[in-house]
C-alpha positions as CSV (number, residue, x, y, z in Angstrom):
1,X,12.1,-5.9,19.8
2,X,10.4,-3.7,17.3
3,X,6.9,-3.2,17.2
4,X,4.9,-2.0,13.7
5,X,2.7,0.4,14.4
6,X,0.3,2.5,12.1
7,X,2.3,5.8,11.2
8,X,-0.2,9.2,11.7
9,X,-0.4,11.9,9.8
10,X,-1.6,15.4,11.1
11,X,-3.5,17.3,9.4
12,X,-5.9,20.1,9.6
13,X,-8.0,19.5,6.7
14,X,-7.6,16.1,5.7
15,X,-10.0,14.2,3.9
16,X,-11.2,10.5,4.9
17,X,-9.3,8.9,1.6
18,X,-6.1,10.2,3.3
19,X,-7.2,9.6,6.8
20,X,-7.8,5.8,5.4
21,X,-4.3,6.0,3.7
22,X,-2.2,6.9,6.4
23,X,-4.0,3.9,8.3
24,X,-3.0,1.4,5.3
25,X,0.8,2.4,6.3
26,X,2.7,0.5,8.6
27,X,5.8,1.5,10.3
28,X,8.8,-1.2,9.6
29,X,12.9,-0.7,10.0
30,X,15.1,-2.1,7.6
31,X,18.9,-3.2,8.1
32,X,21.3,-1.2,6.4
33,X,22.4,-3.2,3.6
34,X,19.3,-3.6,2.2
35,X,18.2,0.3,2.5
36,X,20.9,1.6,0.7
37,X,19.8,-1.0,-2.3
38,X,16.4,0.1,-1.9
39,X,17.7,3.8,-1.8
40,X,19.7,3.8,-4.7
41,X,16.4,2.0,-6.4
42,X,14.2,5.4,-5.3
43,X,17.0,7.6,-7.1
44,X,17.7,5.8,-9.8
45,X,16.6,6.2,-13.6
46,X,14.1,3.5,-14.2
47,X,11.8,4.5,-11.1
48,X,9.9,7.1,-12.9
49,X,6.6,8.0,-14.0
50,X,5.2,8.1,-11.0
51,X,8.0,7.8,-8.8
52,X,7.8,5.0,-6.2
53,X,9.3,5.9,-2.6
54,X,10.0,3.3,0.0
55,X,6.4,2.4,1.5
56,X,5.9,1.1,-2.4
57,X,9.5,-0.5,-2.9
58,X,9.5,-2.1,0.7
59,X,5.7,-3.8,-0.1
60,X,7.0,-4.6,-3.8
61,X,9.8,-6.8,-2.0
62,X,7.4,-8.3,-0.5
63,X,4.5,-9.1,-3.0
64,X,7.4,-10.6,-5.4
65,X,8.9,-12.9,-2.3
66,X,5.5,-14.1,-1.8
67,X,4.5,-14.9,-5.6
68,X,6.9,-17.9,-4.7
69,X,5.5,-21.0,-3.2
70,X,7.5,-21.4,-1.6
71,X,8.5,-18.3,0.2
72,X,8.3,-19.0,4.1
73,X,10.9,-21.1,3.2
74,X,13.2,-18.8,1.2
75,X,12.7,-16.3,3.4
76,X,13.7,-18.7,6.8
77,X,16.4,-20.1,4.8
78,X,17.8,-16.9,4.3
79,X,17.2,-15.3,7.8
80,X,19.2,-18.7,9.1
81,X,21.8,-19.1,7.1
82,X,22.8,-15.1,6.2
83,X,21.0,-12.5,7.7
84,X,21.8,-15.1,11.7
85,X,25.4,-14.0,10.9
86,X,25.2,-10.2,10.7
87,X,25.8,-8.8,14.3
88,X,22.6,-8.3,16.3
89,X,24.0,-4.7,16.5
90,X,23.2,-3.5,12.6
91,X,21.7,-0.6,12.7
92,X,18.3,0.1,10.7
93,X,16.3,2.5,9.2
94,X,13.0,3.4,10.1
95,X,10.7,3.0,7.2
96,X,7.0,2.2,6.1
97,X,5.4,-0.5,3.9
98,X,1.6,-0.7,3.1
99,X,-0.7,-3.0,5.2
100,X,-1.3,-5.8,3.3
101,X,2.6,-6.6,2.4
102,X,2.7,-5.9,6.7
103,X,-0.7,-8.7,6.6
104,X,1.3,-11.4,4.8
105,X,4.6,-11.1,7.0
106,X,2.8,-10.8,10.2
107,X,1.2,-13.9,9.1
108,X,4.6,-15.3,8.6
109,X,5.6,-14.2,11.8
110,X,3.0,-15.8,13.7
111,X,3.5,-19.1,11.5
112,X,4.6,-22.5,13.1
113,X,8.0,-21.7,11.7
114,X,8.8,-18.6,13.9
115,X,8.1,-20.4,17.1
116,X,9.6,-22.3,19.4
117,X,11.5,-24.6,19.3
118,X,12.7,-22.8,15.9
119,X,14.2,-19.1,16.6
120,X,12.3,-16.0,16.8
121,X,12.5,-13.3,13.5
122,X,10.8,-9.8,14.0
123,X,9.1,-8.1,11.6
124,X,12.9,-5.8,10.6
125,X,13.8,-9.2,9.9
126,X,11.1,-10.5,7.8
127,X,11.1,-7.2,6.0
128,X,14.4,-6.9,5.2
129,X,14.4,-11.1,3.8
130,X,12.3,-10.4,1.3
131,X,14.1,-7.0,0.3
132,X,17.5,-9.2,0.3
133,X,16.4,-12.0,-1.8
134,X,14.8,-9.6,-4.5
135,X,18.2,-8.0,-4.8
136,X,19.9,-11.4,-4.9
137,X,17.7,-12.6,-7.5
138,X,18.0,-9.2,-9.9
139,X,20.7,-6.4,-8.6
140,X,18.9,-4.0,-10.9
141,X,15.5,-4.0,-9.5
142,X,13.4,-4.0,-12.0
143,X,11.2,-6.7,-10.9
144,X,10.7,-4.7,-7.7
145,X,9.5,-1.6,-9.9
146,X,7.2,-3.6,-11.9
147,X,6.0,-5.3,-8.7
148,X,5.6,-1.6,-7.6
149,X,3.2,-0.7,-10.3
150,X,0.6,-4.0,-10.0
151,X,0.2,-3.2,-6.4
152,X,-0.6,0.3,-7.1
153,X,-2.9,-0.8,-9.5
154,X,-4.3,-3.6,-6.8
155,X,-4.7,-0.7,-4.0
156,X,-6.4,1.4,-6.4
157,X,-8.9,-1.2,-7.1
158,X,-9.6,-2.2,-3.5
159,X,-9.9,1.2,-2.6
160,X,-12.9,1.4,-5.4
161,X,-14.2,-1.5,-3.8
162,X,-14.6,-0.6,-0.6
163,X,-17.8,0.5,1.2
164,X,-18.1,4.5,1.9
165,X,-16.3,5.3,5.3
């Protein structure tokens, strides 16, 4: 079972902005398969300006899964129909996604859908669903980029938002 837990930073001079950052990042693993797309999406051409590493792809996967209604469902339909056939033994990479993509799949996780009598997903399942059906729905990734930006832009203006520390 794999359990997210905040990732931690030292630091001996670090300000409370990045102290509050490196709270707002969860640790996450993602299967193979869908790390190497992401990968190759971190060092391609089209992610520039800023550059977008995997805590922004990974949480971009996410946000666009979720702009669809329906998502629980896509994202159970694919975690029982594709990612149920991959062996149990597929190893995974050891990654981070901001905490409010982490909110809406813990959610997920804790939904009706995920209990019993249904099977049991973790969140490296979850996680890598969403980065799986963004690359079935467009190889090149742009959509994820895009996605990439408007959360930026959303974190930027929650972080304005929100009372002094």
């Amino acid at each position: 079972m794999f359990i997210a837990t905040p990732m931690t930073r030292q630091h001996n001079t670090a300000s409370s902005s990045k102290e509050s950052e490196a709270h707002d990042v969860i640790e996450t693993r993602l299967w193979l398969e869908e790390h190497d797309w992401l990968y190759r999406l971190l060092r391609s051409e089209e992610n520039v300006s800023p550059t977008f590493r995997f805590p922004d792809l990974i949480s971009a996967s996410v946000s666009l899964v979720f702009t669809h209604q329906d998502a629980p469902c896509r994202i159970f339909q694919f975690l029982g129909t594709e990612l149920v056939l991959r062996s149990p033994e597929t190893p995974r990479r050891r990654e981070s996604m901001w905490r409010h993509q982490y909110q809406l799949l813990l959610d997920l996780q804790r939904s009706p859908a995920n209990r019993h009598p249904n099977p049991k997903f973790q969140l490296d399942q979850l996680t890598t669903a969403c980065v799986a059906l963004c690359r079935a729905e467009d190889g090149s990734g742009a959509g994820v980029l895009r996605q990439a930006r408007r959360n930026m832009a959303e974190r930027s203006h929650r972080g304005r938002d929100a009372p002094p520390g």
